[in-house]
Short mmCIF file of the C-alpha atoms (twelve columns), coordinates in Angstrom:
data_MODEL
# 
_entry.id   MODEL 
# 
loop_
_atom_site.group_PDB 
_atom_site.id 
_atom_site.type_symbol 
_atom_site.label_atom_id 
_atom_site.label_alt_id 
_atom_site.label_comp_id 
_atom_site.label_asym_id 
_atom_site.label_seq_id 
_atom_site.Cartn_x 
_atom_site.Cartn_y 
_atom_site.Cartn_z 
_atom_site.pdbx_PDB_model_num 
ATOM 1   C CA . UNK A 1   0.000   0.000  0.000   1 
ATOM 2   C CA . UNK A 2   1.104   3.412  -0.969  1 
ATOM 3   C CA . UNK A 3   1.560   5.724  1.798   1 
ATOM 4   C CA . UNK A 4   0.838   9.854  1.609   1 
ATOM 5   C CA . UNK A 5   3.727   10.369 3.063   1 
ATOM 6   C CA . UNK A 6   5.898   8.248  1.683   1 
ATOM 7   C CA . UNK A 7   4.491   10.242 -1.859  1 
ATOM 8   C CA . UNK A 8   5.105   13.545 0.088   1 
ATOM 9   C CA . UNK A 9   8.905   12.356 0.648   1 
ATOM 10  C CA . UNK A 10  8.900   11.253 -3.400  1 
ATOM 11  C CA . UNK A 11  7.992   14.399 -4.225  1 
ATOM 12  C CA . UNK A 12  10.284  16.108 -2.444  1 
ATOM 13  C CA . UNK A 13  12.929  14.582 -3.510  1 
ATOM 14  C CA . UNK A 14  12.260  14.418 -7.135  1 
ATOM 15  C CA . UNK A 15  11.982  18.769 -6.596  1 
ATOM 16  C CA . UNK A 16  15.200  19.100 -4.465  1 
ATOM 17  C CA . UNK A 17  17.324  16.450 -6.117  1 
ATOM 18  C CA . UNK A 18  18.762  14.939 -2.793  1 
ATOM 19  C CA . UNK A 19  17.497  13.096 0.369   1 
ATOM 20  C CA . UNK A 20  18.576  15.956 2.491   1 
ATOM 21  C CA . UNK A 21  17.458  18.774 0.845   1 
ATOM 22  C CA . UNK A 22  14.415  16.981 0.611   1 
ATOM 23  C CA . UNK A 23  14.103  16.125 4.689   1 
ATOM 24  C CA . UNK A 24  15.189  19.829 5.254   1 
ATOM 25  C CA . UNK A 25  11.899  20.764 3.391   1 
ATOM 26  C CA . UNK A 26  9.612   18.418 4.785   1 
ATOM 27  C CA . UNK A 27  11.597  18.909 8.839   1 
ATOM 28  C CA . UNK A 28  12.665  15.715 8.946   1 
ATOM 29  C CA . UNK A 29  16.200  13.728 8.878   1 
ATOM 30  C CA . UNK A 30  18.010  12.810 5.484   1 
ATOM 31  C CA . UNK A 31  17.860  8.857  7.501   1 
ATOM 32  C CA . UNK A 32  14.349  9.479  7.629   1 
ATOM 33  C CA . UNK A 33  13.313  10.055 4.044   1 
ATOM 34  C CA . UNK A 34  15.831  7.721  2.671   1 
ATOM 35  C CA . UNK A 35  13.645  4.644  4.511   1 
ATOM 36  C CA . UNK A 36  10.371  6.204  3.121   1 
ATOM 37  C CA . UNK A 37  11.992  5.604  0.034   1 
ATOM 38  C CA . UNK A 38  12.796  1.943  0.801   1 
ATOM 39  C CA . UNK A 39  9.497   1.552  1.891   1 
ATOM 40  C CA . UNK A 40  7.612   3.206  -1.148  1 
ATOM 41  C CA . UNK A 41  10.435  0.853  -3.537  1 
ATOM 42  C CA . UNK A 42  9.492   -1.906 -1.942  1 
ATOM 43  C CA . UNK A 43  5.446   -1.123 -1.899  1 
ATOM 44  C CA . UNK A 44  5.434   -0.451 -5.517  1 
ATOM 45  C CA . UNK A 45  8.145   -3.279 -5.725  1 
ATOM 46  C CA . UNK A 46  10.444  -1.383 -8.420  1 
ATOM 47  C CA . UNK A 47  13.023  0.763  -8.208  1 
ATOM 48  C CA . UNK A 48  11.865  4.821  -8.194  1 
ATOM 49  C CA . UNK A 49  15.642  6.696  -7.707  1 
ATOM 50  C CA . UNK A 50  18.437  6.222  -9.286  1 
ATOM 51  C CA . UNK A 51  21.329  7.288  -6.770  1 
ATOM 52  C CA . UNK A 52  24.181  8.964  -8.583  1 
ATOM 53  C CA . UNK A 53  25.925  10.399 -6.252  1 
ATOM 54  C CA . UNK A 54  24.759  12.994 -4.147  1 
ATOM 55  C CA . UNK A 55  22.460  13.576 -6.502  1 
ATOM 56  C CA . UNK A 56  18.847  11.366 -7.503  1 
ATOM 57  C CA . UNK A 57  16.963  10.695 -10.299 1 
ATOM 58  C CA . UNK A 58  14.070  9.452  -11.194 1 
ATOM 59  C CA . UNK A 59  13.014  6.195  -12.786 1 
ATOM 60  C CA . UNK A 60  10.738  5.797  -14.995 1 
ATOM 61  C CA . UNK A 61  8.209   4.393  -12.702 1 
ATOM 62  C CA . UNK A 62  8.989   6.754  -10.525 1 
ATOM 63  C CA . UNK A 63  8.411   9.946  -12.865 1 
ATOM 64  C CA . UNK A 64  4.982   8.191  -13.587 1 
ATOM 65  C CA . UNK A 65  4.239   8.085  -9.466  1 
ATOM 66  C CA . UNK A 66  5.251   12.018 -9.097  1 
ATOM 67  C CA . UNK A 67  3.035   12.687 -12.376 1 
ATOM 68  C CA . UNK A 68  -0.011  11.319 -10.408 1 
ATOM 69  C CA . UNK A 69  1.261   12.237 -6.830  1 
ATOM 70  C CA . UNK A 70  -0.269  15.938 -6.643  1 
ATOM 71  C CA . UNK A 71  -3.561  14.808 -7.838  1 
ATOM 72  C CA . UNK A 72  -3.660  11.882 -5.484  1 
ATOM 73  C CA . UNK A 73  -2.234  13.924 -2.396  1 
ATOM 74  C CA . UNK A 74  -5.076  16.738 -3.565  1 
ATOM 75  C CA . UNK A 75  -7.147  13.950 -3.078  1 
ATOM 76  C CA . UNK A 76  -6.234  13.033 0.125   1 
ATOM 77  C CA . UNK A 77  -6.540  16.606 1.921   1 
ATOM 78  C CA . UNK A 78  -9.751  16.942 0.177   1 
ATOM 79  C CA . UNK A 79  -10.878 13.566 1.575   1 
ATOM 80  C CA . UNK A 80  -9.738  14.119 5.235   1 
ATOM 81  C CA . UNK A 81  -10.945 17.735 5.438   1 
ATOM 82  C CA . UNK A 82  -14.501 17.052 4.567   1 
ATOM 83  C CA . UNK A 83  -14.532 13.728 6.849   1 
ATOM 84  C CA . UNK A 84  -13.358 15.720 9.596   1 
ATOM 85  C CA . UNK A 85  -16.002 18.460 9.348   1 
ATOM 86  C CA . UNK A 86  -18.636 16.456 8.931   1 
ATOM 87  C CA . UNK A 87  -17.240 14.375 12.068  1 
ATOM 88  C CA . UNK A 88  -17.234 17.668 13.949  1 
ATOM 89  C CA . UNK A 89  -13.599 17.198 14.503  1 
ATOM 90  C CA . UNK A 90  -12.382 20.290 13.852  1 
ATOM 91  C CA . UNK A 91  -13.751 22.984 11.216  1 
ATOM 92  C CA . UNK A 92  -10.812 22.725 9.133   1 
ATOM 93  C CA . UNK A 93  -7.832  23.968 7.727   1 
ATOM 94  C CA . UNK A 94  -6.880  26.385 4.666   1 
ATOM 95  C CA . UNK A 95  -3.931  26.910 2.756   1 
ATOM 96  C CA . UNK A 96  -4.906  30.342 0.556   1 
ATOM 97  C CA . UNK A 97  -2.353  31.864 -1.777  1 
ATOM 98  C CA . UNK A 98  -2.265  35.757 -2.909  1 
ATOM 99  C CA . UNK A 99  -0.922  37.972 -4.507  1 
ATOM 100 C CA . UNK A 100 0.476   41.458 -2.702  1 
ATOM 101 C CA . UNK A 101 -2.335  43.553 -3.208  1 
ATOM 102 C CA . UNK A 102 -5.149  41.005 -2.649  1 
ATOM 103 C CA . UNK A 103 -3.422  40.418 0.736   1 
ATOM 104 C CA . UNK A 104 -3.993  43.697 1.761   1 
ATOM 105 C CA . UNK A 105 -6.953  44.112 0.644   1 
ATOM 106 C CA . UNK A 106 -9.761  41.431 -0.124  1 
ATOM 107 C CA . UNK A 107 -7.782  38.735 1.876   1 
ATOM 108 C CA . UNK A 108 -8.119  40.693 5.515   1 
ATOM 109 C CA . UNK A 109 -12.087 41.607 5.180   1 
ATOM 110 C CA . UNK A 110 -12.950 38.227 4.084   1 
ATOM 111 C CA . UNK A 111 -10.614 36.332 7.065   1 
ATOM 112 C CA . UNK A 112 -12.068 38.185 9.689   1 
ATOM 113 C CA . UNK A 113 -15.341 37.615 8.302   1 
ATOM 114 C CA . UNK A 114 -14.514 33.556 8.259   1 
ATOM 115 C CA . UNK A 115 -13.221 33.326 12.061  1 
ATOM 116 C CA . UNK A 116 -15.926 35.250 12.849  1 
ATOM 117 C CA . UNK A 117 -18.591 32.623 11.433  1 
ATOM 118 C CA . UNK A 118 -16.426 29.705 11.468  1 
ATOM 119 C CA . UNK A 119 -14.055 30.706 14.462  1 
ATOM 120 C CA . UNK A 120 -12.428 26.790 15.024  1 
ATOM 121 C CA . UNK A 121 -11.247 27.539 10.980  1 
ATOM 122 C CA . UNK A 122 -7.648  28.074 10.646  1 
ATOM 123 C CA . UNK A 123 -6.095  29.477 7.652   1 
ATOM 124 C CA . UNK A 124 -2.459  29.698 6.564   1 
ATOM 125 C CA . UNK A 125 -1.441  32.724 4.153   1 
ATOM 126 C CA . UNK A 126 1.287   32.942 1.810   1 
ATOM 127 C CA . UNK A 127 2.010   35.304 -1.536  1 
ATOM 128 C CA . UNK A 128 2.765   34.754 -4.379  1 
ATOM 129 C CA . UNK A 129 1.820   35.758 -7.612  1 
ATOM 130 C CA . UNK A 130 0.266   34.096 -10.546 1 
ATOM 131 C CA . UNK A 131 1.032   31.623 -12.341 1 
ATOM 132 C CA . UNK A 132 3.487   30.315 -9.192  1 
ATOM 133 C CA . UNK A 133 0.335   30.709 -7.030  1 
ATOM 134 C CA . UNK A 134 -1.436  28.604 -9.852  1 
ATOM 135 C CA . UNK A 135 1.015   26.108 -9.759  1 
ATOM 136 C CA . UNK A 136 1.125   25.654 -6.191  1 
ATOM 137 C CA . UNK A 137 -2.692  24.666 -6.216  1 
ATOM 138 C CA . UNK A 138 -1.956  22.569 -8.929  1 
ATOM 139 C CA . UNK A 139 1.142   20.990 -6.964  1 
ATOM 140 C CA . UNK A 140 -1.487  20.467 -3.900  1 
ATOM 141 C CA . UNK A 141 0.907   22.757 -1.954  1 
ATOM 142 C CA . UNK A 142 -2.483  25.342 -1.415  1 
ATOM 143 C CA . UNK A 143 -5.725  24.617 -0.927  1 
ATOM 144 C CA . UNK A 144 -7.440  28.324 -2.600  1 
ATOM 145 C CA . UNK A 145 -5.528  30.887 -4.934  1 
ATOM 146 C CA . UNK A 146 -5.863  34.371 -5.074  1 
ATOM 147 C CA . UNK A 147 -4.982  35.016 -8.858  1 
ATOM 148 C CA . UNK A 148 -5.393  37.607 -11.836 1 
ATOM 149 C CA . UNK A 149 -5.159  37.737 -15.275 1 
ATOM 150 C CA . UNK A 150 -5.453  41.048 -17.657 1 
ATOM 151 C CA . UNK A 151 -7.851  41.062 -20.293 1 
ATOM 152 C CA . UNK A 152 -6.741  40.393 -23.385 1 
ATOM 153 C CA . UNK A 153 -3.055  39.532 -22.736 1 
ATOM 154 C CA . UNK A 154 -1.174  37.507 -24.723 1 
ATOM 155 C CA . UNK A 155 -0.593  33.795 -23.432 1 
ATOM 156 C CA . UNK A 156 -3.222  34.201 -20.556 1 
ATOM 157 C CA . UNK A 157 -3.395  31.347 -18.395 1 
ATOM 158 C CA . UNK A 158 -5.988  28.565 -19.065 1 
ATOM 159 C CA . UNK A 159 -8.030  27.331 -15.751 1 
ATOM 160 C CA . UNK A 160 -9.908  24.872 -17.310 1 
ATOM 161 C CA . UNK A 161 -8.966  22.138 -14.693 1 
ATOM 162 C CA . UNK A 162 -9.782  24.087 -11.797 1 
ATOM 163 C CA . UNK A 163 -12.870 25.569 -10.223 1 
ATOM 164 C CA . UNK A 164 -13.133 29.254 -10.810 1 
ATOM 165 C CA . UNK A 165 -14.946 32.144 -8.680  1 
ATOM 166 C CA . UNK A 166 -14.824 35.258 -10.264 1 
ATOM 167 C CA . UNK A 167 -14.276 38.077 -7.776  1 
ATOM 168 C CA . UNK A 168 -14.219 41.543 -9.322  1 
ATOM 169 C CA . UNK A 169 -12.679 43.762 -12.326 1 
ATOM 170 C CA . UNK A 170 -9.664  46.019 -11.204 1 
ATOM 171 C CA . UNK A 171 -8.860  48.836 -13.553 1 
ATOM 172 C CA . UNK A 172 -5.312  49.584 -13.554 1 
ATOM 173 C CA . UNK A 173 -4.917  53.883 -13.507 1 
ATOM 174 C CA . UNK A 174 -1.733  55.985 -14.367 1 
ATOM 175 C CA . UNK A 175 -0.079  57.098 -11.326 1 
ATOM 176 C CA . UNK A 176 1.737   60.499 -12.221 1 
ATOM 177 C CA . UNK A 177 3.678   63.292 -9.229  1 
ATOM 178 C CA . UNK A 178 1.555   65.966 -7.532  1 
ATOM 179 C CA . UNK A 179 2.933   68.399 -9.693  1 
ATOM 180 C CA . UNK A 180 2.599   66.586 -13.400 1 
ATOM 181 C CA . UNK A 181 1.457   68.666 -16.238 1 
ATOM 182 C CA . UNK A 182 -1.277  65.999 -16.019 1 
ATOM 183 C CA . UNK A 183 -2.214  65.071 -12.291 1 
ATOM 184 C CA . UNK A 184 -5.341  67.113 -12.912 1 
ATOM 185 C CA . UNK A 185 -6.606  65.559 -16.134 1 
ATOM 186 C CA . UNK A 186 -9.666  63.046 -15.527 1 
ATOM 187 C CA . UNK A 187 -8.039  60.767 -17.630 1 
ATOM 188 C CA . UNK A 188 -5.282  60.066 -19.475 1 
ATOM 189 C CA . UNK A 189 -4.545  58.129 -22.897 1 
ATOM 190 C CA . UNK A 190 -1.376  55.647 -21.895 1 
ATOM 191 C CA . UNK A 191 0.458   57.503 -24.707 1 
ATOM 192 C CA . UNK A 192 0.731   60.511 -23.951 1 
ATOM 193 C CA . UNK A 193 3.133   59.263 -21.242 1 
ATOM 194 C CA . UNK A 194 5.478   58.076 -23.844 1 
ATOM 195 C CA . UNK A 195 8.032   60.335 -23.330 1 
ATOM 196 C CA . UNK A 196 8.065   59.650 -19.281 1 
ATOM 197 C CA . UNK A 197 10.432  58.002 -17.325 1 
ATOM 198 C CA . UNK A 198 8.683   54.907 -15.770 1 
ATOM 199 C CA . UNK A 199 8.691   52.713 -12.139 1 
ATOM 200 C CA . UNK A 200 7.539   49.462 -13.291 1 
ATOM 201 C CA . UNK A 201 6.058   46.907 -10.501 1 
ATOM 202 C CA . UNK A 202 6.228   43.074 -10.095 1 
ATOM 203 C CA . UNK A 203 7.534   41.132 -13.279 1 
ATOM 204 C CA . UNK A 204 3.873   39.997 -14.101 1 
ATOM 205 C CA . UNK A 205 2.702   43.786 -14.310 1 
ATOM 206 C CA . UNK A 206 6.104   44.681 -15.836 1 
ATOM 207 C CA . UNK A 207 5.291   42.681 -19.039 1 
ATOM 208 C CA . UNK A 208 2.136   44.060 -19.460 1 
ATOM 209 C CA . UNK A 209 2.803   47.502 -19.067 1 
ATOM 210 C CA . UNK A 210 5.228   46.563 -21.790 1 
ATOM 211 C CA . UNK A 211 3.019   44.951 -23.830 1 
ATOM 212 C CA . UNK A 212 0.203   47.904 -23.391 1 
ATOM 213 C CA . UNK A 213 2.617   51.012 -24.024 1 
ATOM 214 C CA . UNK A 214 4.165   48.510 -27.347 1 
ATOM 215 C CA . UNK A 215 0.718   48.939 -28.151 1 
ATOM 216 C CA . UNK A 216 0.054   52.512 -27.870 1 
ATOM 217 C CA . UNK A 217 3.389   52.523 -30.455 1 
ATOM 218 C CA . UNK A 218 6.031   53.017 -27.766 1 
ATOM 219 C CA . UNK A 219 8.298   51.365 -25.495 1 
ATOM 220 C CA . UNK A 220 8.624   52.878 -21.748 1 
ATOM 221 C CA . UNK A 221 11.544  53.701 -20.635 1 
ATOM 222 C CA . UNK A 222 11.707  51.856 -17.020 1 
ATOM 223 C CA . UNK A 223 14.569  53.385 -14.867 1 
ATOM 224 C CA . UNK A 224 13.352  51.922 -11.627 1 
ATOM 225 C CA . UNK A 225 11.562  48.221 -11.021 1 
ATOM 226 C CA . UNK A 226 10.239  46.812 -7.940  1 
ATOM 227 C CA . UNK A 227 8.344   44.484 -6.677  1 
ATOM 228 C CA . UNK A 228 6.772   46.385 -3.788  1 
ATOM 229 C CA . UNK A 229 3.480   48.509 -4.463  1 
ATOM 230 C CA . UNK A 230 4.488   51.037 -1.384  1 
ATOM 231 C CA . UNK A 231 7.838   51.516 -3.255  1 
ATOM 232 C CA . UNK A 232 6.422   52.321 -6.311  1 
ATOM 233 C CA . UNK A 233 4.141   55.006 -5.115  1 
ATOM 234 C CA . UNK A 234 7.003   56.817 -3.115  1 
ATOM 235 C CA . UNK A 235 8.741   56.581 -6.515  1 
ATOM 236 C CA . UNK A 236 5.887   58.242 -8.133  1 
ATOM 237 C CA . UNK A 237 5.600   60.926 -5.062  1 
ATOM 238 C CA . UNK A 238 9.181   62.025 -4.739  1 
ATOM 239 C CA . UNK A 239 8.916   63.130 -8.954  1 
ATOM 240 C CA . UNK A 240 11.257  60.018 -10.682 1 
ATOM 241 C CA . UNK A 241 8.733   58.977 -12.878 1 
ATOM 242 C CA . UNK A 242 5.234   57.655 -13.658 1 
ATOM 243 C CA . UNK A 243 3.797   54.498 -13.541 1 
ATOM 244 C CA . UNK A 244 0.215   52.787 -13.886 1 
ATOM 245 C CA . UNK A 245 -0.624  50.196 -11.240 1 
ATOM 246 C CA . UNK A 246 -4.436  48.454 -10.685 1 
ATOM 247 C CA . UNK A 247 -7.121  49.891 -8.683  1 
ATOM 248 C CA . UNK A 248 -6.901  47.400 -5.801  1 
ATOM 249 C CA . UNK A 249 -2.920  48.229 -5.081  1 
ATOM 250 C CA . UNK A 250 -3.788  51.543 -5.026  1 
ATOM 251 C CA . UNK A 251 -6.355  51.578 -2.640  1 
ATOM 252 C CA . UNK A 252 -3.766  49.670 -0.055  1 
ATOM 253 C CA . UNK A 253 -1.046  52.889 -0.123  1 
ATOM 254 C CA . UNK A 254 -1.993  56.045 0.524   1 
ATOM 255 C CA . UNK A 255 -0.289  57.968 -2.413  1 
ATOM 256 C CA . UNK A 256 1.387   60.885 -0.806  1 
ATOM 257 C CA . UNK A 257 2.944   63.061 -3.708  1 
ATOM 258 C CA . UNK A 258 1.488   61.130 -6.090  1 
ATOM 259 C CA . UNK A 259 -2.065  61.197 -8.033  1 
ATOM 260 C CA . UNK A 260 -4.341  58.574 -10.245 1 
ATOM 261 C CA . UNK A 261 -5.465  59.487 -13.489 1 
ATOM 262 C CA . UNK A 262 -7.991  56.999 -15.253 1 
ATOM 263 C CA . UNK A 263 -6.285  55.891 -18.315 1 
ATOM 264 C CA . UNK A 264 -7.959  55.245 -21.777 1 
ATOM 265 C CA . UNK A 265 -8.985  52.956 -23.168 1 
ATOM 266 C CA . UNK A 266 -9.515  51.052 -20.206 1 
ATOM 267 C CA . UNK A 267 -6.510  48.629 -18.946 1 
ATOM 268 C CA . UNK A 268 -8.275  45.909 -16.478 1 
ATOM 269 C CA . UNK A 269 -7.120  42.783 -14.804 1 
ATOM 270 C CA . UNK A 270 -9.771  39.954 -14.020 1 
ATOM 271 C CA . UNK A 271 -9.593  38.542 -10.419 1 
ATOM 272 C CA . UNK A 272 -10.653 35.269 -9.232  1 
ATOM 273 C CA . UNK A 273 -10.245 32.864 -6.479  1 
ATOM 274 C CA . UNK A 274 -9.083  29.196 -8.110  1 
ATOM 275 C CA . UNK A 275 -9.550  25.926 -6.008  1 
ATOM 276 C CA . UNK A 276 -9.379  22.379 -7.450  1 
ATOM 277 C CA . UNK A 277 -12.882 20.372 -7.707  1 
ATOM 278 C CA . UNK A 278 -12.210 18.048 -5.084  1 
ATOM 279 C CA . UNK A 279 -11.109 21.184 -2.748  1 
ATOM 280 C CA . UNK A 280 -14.110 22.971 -3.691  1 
ATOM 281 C CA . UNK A 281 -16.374 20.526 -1.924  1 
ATOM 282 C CA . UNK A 282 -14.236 20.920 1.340   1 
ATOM 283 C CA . UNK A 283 -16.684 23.047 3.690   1 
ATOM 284 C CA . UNK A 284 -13.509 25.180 4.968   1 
ATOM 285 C CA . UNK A 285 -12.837 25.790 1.260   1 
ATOM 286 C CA . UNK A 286 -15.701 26.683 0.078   1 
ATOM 287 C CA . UNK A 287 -16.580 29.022 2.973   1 
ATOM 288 C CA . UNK A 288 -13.423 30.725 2.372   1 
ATOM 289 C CA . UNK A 289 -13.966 31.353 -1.242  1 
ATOM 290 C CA . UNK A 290 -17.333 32.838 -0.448  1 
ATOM 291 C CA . UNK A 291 -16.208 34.844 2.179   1 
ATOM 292 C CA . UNK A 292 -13.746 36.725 -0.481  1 
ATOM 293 C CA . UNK A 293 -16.499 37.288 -2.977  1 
ATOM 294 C CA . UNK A 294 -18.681 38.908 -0.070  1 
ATOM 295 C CA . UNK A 295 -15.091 40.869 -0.139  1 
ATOM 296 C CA . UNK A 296 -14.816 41.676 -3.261  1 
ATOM 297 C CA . UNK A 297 -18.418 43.124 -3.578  1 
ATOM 298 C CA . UNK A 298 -17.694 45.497 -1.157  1 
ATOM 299 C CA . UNK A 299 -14.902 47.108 -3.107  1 
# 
C-alpha cells in the first residue's frame, strides 16, 4: 500500500534532487526520508531513484508516481478535510495563496469575516503571484488561490482544470507626481506618457505595461523596477517617474505626492479565487472562497 507520506517524501525529492534537501523541506532527517523511500520501492516493488551520487533521479516508474502524486495527495486533503467536518472534529484547515495587493486588501475583510462565522477555521497565508500561485494549487501545496489575469493579454493562463470564482474587475490607472502637467486631467490616454520616465512593478505587471505602451506605439523607458506597491508610489511621489498600477494596489497605499489618473482605453485585470474540484467541496474551502467574494463586492 502506498503511503501519503511516503508520496510527500517522493515528491520532495524528485523537486530538491537529494534526500537531504528533501528532509530539510519536509523537517525531517536525510535517515528518515531515505527509509520512506525503501518503503515506497518496496510497496510499488520497483526501483523509483536512481542514486548517482549525491544527486537522484528518477526512474521511470517513478516519474509516472510524481506525475499522479499531486492529484492523489489533492485527493487526500480533500478527503480528510470534509470527513473531519462532517465528524465535527475540527472545522478545518486552509492553505490560501495571494498575490500582494489582494493580501492587503480582499484577503483581511474576508478572514475576519470567516473566524468570525467559522471561528475553530484556521487558515495559513502565503504570496505569491500568478502563475506560481497557480502552480502551487496545482502541486497540492495550497488549498485556494488568489490570482489575476489582464484582459486580453497575450498567453493568458488557461483554468480549465480548476474551479473558478470570479471576484471583481480592477482597472489599472496611471499614477503620475503631484505636480505633473497631467495630475489634474480626468483621464489620461497611456500615450501621452510616452516620453516619461517609468517605475515598473512586479515582473507579471512589468510585461504588461510593456506589452500595453508597445501597443500605444512606444516602449517605456523603465529606470526603476520593484516588486513592492508602497515603493512604487514613493517613486511616483518624490517626482522620478510615472507608472500605472491596478485599482486594488492603489487603494492599499496612501499615495502621498502622487495622483491617479484613469487611463484610456480602459486597462483591467480579471480577479478570481481558483480551487481544485475536489477542494471545492471541502466546507472550509468553500466558505473561504465565499467569504472573499462577499469581499470583493464590497470594493
Amino acid at each position: 500500500m502506498i503511503e501519503a507520506r511516503h508520496l510527500r517524501a517522493l515528491r520532495a525529492v524528485a523537486t530538491t534532487g537529494s534526500f537531504s534537501a528533501a528532509g530539510r523541506e519536509l523537517g525531517c532527517t536525510q535517515p528518515a526520508i531515505s527509509q520512506q523511500m525503501k518503503a515506497l520501492e518496496t510497496s510499488v516493488g520497483t526501483p523509483l531513484l536512481i542514486r548517482s551520487g549525491r544527486e537522484m533521479r528518477l526512474t521511470e516508474a517513478g516519474e509516472a508516481l510524481v506525475r499522479h502524486a499531486s492529484g492523489i495527495l489533492a485527493g487526500l486533503t480533500a478527503a480528510e478535510e470534509e470527513v473531519a467536518a462532517i465528524a465535527g472534529l475540527r472545522a478545518g484547515r486552509v492553505r490560501l495563496v495571494s498575490f500582494p495587493s489582494g493580501s492587503s486588501t480582499l484577503v483581511p475583510t474576508a478572514l475576519a469575516a470567516l473566524r468570525a462565522a467559522h471561528p475553530g477555521t484556521r487558515v495559513f497565508l502565503e504570496e505569491a503571484e500568478p502563475p506560481h500561485s497557480v502552480d502551487l494549487l496545482r502541486a497540492g501545496d495550497c488549498d485556494a488561490a488568489l490570482a489575476f489575469r489582464y484582459e486580453g493579454a497575450a498567453g493568458a493562463e488557461e483554468w480549465d482544470d480548476l474551479v473558478v470564482r470570479p471576484l471583481l474587475t480592477d482597472r489599472l490607472v496611471a499614477l503620475v507626481p503631484e505636480r505633473h502637467r497631467l495630475a489634474g486631467a480626468r483621464s489620461v490616454a497611456i500615450g501621452e506618457l510616452a516620453a516619461e520616465p517609468w517605475i515598473a512593478g512586479c515582473p507579471r505587471c512589468r510585461g504588461q505595461l510593456v506589452e500595453v505602451c508597445e501597443g500605444a506605439g512606444f516602449t517605456p523607458r523603465i529606470d526603476f523596477a520593484t516588486d513592492d506597491y508602497p515603493a512604487v508610489v514613493g517613486l511616483v511621489g518624490a517626482g522620478l517617474g510615472v507608472a500605472v498600477l491596478p485599482q486594488l494596489a492603489i487603494e492599499s497605499v496612501r499615495p502621498r505626492g502622487a495622483r491617479t489618473v484613469a487611463l484610456e482605453p480602459a486597462v483591467r485585470r480579471e480577479i478570481v479565487a481558483l480551487t481544485l474540484p475536489d477542494l471545492a467541496q471541502v466546507p472550509a474551502v468553500a466558505a473561504t472562497l465565499e467569504q472573499l467574494a462577499r469581499a470583493a463586492r464590497r470594493q
